[in-house]
FIVEX-61719 format. One line per field, with one value per residue (C-alpha): residue in one letter; x, y, z; residue number from 1. Coordinates in nm, 2 decimals. Each point is the difference from the previous one (the first is absolute). Example, Ala and Ser with C-alpha at 12.3 -4.5 7.8 and 13.67 -1.06 7.14 Angstrom:
% FIVEX-61719
r: c(a	s) .
u: c(1.23	0.14) .
v: c(-0.45	0.34) .
w: c(0.78	-0.07) .
k: c(1	2) .
//
This chain:
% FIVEX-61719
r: c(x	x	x	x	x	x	x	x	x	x	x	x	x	x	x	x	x	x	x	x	x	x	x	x	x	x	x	x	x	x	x	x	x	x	x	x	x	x	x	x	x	x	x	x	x	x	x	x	x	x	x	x	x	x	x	x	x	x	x	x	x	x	x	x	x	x	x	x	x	x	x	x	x	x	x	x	x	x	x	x	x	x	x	x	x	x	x	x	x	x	x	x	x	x	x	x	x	x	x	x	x	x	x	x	x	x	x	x	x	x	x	x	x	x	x	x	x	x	x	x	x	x	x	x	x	x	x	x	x	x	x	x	x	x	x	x	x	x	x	x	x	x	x	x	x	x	x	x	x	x	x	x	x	x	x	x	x	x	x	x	x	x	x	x	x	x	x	x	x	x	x	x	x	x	x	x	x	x	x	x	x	x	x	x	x	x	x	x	x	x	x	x	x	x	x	x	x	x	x	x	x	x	x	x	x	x	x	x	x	x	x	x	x	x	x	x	x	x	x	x	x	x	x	x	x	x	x	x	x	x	x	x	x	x	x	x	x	x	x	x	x	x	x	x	x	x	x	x	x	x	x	x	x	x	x	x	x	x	x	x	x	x	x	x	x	x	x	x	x	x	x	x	x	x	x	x	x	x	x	x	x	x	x	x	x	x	x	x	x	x	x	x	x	x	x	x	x	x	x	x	x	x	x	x	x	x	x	x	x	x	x	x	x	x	x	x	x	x	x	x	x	x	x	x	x	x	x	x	x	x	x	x	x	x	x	x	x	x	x	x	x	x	x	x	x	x	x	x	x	x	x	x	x	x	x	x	x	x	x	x	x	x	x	x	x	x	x	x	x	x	x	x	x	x	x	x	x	x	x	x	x	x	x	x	x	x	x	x	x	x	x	x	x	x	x	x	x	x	x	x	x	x	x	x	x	x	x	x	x	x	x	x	x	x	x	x	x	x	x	x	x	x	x	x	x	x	x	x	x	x	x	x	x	x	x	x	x	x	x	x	x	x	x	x	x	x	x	x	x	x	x	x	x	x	x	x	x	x	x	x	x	x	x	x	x	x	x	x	x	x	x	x	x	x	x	x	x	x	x	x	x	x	x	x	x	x	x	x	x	x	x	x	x	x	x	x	x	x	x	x	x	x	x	x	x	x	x	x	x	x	x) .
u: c(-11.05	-0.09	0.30	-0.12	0.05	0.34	0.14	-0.10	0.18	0.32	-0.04	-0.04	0.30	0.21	-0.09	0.12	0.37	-0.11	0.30	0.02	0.08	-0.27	-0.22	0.08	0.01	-0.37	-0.08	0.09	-0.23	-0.23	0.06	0.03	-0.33	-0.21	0.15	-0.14	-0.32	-0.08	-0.17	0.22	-0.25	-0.24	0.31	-0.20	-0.29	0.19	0.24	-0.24	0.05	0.35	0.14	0.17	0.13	-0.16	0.33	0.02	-0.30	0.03	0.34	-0.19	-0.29	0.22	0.23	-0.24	-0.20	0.37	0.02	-0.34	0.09	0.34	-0.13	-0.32	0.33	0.14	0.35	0.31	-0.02	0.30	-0.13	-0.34	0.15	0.23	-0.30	-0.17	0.30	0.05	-0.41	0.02	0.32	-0.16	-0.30	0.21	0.21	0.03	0.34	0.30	0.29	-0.15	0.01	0.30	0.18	-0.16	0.18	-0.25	0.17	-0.19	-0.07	-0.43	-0.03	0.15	-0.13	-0.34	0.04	-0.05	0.29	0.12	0.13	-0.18	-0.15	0.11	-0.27	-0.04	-0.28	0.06	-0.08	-0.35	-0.10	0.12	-0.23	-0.26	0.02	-0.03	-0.29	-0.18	0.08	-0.09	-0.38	0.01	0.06	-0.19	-0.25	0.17	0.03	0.12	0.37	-0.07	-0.26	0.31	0.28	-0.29	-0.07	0.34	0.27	0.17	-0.32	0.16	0.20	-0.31	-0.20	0.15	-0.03	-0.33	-0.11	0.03	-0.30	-0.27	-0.18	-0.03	0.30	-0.20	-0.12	0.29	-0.03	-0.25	-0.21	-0.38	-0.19	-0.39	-0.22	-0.19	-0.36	-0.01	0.20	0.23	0.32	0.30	0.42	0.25	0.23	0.14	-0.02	0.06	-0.11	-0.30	-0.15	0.04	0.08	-0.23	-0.09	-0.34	0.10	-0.39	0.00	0.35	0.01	0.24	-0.20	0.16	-0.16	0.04	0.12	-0.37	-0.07	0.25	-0.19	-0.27	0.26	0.09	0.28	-0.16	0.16	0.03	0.31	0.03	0.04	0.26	-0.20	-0.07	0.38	0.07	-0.26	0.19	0.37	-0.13	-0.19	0.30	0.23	-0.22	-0.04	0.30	0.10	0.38	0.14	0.24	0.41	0.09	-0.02	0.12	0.10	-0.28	0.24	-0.24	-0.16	0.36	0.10	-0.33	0.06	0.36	-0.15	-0.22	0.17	0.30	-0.28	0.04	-0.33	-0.34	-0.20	-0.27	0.28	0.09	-0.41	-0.04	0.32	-0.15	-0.33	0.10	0.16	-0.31	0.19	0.24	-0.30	-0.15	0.31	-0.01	-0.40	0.10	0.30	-0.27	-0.24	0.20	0.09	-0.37	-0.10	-0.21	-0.36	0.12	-0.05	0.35	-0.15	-0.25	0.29	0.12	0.34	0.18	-0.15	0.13	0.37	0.02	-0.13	0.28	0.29	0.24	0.26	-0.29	-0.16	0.31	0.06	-0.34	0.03	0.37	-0.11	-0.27	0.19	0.29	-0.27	-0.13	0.30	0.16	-0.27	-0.03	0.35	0.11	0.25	0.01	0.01	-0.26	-0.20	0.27	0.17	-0.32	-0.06	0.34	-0.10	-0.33	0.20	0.25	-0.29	-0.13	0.27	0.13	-0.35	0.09	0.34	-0.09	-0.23	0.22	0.30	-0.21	0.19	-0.24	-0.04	-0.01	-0.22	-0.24	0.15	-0.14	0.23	0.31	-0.05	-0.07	0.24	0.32	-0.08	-0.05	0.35	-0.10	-0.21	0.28	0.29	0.07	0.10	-0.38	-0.15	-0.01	0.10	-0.27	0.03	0.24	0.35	0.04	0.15	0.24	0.16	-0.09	0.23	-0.19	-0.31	-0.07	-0.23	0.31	-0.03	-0.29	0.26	0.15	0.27	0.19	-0.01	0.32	-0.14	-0.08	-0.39	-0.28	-0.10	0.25	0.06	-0.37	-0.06	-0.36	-0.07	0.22	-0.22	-0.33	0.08	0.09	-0.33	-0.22	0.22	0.03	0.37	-0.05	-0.12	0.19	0.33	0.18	-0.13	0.22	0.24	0.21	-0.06	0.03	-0.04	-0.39	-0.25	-0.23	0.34	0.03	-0.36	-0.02	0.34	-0.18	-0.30	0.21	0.18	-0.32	-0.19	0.30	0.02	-0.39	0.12	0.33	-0.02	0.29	0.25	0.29	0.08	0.38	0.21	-0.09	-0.39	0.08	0.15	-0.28	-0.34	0.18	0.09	-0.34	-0.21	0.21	-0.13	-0.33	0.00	-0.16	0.07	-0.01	-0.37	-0.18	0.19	-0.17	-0.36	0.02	0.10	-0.29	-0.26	0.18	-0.08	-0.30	-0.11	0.17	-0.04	0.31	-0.07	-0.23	0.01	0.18	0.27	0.23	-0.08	0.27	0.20	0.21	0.02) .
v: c(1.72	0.27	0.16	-0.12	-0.36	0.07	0.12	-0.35	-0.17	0.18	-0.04	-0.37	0.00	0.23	-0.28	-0.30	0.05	0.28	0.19	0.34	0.14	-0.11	0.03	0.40	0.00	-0.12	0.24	0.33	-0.10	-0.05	0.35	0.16	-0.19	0.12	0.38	0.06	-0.25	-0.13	-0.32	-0.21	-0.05	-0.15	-0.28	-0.19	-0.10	-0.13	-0.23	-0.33	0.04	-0.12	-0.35	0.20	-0.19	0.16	0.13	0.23	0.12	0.12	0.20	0.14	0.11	0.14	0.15	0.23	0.07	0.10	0.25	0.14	0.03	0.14	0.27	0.11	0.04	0.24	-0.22	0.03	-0.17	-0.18	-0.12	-0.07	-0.21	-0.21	-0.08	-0.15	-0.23	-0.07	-0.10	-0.21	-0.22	-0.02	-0.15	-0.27	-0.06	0.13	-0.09	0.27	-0.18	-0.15	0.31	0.14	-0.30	0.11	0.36	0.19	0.29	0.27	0.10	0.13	-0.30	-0.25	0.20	-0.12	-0.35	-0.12	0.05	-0.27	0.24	0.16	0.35	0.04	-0.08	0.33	0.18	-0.14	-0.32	0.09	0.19	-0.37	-0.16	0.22	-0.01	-0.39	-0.05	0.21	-0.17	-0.32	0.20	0.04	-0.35	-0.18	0.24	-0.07	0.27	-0.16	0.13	0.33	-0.06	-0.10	0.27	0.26	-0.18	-0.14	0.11	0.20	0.17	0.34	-0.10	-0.02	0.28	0.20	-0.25	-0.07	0.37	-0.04	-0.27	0.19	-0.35	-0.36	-0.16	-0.30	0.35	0.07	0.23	-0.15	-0.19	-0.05	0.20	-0.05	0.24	-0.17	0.17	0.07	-0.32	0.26	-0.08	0.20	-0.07	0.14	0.21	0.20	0.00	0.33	0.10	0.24	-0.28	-0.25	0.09	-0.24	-0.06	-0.15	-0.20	-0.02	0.41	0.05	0.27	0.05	0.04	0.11	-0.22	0.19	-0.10	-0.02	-0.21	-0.25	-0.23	-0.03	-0.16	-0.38	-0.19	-0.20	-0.36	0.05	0.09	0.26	-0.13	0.10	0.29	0.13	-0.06	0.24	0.26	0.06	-0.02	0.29	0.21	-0.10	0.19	0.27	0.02	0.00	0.23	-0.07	0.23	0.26	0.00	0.31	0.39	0.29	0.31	0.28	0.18	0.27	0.10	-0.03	0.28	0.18	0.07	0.07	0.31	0.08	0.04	0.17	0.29	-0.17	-0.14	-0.01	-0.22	-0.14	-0.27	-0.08	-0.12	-0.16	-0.23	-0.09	-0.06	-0.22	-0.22	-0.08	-0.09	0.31	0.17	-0.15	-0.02	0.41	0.02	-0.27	0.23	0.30	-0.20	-0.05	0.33	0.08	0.28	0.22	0.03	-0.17	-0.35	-0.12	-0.26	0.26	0.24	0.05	-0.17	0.35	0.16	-0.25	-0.04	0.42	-0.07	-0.23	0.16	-0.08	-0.15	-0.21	-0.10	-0.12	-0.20	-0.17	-0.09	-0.11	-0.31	-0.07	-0.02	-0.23	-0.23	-0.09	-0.06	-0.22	-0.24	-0.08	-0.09	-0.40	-0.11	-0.32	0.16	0.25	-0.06	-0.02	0.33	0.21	-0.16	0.14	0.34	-0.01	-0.03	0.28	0.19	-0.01	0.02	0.35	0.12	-0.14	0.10	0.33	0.10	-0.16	0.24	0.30	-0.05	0.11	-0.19	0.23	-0.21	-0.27	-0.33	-0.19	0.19	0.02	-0.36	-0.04	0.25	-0.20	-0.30	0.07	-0.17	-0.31	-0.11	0.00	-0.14	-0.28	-0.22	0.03	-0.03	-0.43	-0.05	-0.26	0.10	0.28	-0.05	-0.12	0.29	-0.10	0.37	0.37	0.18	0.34	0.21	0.01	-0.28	-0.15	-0.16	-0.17	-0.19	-0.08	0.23	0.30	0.38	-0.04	-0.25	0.06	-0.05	0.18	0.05	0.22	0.18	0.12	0.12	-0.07	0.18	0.33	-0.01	-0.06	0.30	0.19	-0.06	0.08	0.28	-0.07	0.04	0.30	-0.22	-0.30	0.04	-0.12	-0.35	-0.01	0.24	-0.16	0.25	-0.24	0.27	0.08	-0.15	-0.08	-0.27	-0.10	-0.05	-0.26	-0.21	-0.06	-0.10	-0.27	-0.13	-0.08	-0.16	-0.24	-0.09	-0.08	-0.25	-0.10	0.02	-0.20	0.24	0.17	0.35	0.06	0.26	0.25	-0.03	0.04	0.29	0.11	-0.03	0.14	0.29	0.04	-0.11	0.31	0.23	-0.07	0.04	-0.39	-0.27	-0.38	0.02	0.23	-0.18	-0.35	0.19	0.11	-0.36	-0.15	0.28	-0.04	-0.38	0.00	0.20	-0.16	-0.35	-0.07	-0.41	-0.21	-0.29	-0.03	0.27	-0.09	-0.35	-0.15	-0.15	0.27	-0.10) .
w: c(9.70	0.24	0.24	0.29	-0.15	-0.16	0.32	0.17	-0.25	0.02	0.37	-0.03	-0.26	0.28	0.28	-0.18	0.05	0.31	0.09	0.18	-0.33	-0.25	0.32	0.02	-0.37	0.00	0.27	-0.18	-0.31	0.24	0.14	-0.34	-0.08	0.33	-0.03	-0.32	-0.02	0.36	-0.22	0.22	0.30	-0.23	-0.03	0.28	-0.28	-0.28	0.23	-0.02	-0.42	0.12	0.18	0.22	0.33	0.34	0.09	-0.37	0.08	0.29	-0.11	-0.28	0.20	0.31	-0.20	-0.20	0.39	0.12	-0.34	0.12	0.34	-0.05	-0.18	0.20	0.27	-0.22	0.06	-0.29	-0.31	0.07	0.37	-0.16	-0.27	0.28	0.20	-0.25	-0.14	0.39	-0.02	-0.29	0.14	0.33	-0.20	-0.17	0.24	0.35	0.05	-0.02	0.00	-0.32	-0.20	0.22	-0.22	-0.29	0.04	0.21	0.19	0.02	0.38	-0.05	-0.18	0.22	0.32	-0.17	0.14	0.39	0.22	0.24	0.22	0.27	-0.08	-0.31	-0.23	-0.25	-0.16	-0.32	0.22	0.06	-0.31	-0.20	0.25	-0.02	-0.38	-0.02	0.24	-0.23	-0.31	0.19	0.09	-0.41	-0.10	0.26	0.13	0.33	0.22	0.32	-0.04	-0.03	0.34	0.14	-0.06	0.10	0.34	0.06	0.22	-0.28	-0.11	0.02	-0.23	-0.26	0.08	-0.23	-0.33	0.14	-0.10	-0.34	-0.03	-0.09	-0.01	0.12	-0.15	-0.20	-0.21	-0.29	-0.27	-0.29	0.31	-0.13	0.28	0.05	0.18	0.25	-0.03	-0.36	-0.17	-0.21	-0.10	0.01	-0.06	0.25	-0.09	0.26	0.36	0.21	0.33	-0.08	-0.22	-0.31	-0.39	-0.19	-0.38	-0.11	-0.31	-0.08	-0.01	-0.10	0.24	0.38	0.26	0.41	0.23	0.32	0.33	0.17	-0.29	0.02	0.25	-0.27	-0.25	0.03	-0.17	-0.33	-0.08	-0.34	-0.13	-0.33	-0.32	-0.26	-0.14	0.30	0.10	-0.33	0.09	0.38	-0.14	-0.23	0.30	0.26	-0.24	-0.06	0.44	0.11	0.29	0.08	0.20	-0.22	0.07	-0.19	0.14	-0.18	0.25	-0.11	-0.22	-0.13	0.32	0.16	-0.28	0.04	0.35	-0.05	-0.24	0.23	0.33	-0.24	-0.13	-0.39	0.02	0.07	0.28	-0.26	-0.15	0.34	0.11	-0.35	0.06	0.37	-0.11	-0.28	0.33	0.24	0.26	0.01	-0.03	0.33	0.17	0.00	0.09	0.28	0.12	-0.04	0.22	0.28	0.04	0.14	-0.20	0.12	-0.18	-0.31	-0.06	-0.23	-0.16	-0.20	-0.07	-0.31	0.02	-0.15	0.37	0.17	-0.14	0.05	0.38	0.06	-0.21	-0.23	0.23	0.20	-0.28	-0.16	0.31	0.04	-0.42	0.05	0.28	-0.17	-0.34	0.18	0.20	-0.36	-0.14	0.24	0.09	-0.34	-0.04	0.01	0.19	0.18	0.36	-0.12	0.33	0.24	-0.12	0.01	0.35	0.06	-0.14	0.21	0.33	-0.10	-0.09	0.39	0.11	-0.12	0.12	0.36	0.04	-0.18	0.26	0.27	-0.12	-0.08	-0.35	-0.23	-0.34	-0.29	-0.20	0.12	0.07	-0.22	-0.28	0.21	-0.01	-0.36	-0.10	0.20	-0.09	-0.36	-0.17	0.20	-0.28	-0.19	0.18	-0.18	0.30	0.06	-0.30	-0.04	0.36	0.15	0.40	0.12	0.13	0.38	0.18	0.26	0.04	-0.08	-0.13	-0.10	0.05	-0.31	-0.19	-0.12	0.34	-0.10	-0.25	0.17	-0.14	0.13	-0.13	-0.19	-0.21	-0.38	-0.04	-0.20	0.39	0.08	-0.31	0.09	-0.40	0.02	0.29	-0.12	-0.28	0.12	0.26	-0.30	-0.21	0.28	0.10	0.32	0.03	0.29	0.22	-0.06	-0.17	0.36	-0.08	-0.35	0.10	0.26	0.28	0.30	0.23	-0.07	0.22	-0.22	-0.12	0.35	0.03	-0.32	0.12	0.30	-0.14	-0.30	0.28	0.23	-0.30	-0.07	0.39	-0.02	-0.28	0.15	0.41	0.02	-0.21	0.11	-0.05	-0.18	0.23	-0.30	0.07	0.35	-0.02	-0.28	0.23	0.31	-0.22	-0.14	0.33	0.17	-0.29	0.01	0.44	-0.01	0.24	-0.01	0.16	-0.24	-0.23	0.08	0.05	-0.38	-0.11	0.20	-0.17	-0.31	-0.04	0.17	-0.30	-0.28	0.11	-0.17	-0.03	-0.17	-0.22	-0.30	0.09	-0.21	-0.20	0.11	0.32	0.13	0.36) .
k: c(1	2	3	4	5	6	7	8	9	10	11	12	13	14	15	16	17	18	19	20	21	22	23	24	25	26	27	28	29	30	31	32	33	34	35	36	37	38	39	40	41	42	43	44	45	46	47	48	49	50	51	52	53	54	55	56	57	58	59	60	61	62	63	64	65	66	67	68	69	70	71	72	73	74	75	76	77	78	79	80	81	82	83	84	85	86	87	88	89	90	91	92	93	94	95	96	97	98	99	100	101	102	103	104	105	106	107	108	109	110	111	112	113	114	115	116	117	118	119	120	121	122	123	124	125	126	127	128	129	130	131	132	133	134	135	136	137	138	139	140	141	142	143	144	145	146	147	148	149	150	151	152	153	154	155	156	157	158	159	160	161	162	163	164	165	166	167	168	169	170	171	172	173	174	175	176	177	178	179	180	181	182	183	184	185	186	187	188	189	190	191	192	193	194	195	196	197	198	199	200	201	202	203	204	205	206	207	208	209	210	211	212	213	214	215	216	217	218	219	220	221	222	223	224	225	226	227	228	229	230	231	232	233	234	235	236	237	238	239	240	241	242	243	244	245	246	247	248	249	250	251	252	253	254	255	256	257	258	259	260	261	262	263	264	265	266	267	268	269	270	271	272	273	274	275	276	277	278	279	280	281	282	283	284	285	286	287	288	289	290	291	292	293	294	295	296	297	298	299	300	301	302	303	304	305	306	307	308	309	310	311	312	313	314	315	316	317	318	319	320	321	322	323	324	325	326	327	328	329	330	331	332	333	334	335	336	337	338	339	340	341	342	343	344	345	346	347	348	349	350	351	352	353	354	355	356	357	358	359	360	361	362	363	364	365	366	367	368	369	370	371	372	373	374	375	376	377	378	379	380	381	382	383	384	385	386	387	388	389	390	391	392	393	394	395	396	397	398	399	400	401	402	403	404	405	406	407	408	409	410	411	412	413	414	415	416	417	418	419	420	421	422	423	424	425	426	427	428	429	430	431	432	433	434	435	436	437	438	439	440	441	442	443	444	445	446	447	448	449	450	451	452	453	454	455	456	457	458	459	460	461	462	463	464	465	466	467	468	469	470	471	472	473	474	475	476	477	478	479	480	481	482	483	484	485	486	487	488	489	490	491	492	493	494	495	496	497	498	499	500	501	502	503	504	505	506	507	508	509	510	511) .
//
């Protein structure tokens, strides 16, 4: 028995007394299964082998295109896992009060069926929906459903899962193609959107079939046989390209610099660590690049020139952002998205207000942004939360506020150890020590309460502000010289820029 067939029946022995908990339970051997092997989407073949009811099928078939999906989204392992038990009871019966009697509480999961109230259909909604009219496409080579949710009045809503098919929705993984001039024969293995990953089982060789070429490759009505099905579980595991959730802080270049810049040490360790991380090692000919030198192309320099040209303490800086943008989009939490949309208006912001104030910023934005906001990848109030808290009052300039919490309230947000030593480790504490410190006074504090409180009323328009907070952005709107107008100018720059909506902000109703 192959895995792909043993994971059907223990799906078919989890739906015969279906209950949200041998449904989930199901679900994370499925996830365990897909992480390590990505076999699963070849499920689709071996489902006729089975006397599986219409409505089994589809659960099985949606449920693994919601794994897939979920992950090419880069969304939390817990989130991803939700969606696809939320899939898979939506499949067997689209009915919550039935599994609300069977015990089903959890808010994503339940968000994942339609509302009968006006406007308050979710995300989790649309990417269930989107999910099933593309198992349906699977089963019945029907793709009228998904014509529909691309045309309909909630198209928007689609766009974005419509991104991820790199091809017509009939093609799944282990689809017989057939080349339409020559007759030759090729299995589908991945789709991406600079062309196909195919094997040619009479060659036993992969073969890229490249975007131009696509329009030459037709679907064959043959489907693989068992063999075959072997030979692509093999390959699949061999192929897989799941996005990575660990990062480890760059420890030896981190101690190399701190040698370095202290007289201890040479440069030479310094370059080997940085070229050893390509994208550290761009991120400095980038910074190079954009500082127009003159009769020196950066991207020929040898990266030793370059880091000397910029300095120590800038080249820290540029390697520092770069460093912290790697690390935090890879990690998973559920409101993943939404907080980095957050971070990406706070991030214009400062640069608005900052020339609005004349306040200059001691470091680009980007890592003041990165820097603050550090410990909110680990607050644990964060960490499972499906859809952030509904703000009714702000009671602090701080991102407590976005908390909905004020600054005398224990959290790994306000104890700020993260960002103390990530300043530290990039030695950076000169310029940036009032952030950690507690000096209220400094603009550069002023400057960032402002900016946490704007983001949150982008968010929340409807919030009040506490006496406290009043009190707080009159104090720091008088140190910084600003007034309510150039105020409103930065916010309108600000999210112009950031465009800080879209759909799926948060997975979950939070209206």
């Amino acid at each position: 028995m192959s895995r792909s067939q043993a994971l059907i029946e223990s799906a078919v022995s989890a739906f015969q007394s279906a209950t949200p908990a041998t449904i989930y339970q199901w679900v994370q051997q499925l996830d365990s299964e897909y992480s390590r092997h990505r076999y699963p989407e070849l499920l689709v073949h071996h489902l006729p082998d089975y006397q599986l009811d219409k409505s089994s099928a589809r659960a099985i078939v949606a449920a693994v295109d919601a794994m897939k999906l979920a992950i090419q989204l880069q969304l939390h392992t817990h989130s991803r896992r939700v969606l696809a038990a939320a899939v898979i009871c939506r499949a067997l019966n689209d009915s919550l009060s039935k599994w609300q009697d069977l015990g089903l509480k959890q808010p994503l999961w339940c968000a994942a069926f339609k509302s009968q109230q006006v406007n308050s259909t979710s995300d989790s909604y649309y990417f269930c929906q989107w999910v099933l009219c593309l198992a349906d496409a699977r089963l019945d080579a029907d793709v009228e459903g998904i014509s529909e949710l691309l045309t309909g009045p909630y198209r928007f809503r689609y766009w974005l899962f419509a991104r991820q098919l790199n091809s017509p929705p009939t093609m799944a993984t282990g689809a017989l193609l057939e080349n339409t001039t020559s007759g030759q024969q090729r299995y589908l293995l991945t789709t991406e959107a600079d062309g196909w990953l195919t094997f040619d089982a009479q060659r036993q060789k992969l073969t890229r079939i490249t975007a131009n070429e696509c329009q030459n490759w037709q679907l064959a009505d043959i489907k693989p046989n068992n063999d075959i099905l072997k030979q692509l579980d093999y390959i699949r595991a061999l192929n897989q390209n799941l996005p990575s959730v660990s990062f480890k802080a760059p420890k030896p270049l981190l101690s190399a610099i701190k040698r370095y810049t202290s007289g201890s040490g040479a440069l030479a360790p310094v370059i080997r660590h940085i070229q050893q991380r390509p994208l550290l090692a761009e991120s400095i000919r980038l910074a190079a690049a954009q500082e127009n030198l003159q009769a020196n192309d950066p991207w020929r320099m040898d990266l030793k020139h370059l880091y000397l040209w910029l300095g120590g303490t800038k080249a820290s800086v540029v390697l520092a952002t770069a460093s912290l943008q790697q690390q935090f989009l890879q990690q998973r939490v559920p409101l993943q998205q939404s907080l980095m949309q957050r971070l990406n208006l706070l991030t214009e912001l400062l640069s608005a207000l900052s020339r609005a104030s004349k306040t200059p910023l001691p470091t680009p934005a980007p890592l003041l942004t990165l820097l603050t906001a550090a410990d909110l990848f680990r607050e644990p109030s964060l960490l499972r939360a499906s859809h952030w808290p509904d703000v009714k009052q702000i009671n602090s300039l701080t991102k407590h506020s976005w908390l909905g919490l004020s600054d005398n309230t224990k959290t790994t947000v306000g104890e700020q150890r993260l960002a103390r030593q990530l300043i530290a480790r990039w030695q950076l504490e000169k310029q940036l020590h009032m952030l950690v410190d507690g000096n209220s006074n400094h603009p550069l504090v002023a400057l960032m309460g402002i900016c946490n409180l704007l983001v949150l009323r982008v968010f929340h328009p409807n919030a009040a502000f506490s006496n406290q907070t009043k009190q707080q952005f009159s104090a720091a709107m008088t140190r910084l010289k600003l007034d309510s107008s150039s105020v409103d100018r930065a916010l309108a720059e600000a999210t112009a820029k950031s465009l800080p909506y879209c759909p799926l902000t948060e997975l979950s109703a939070s209206h």
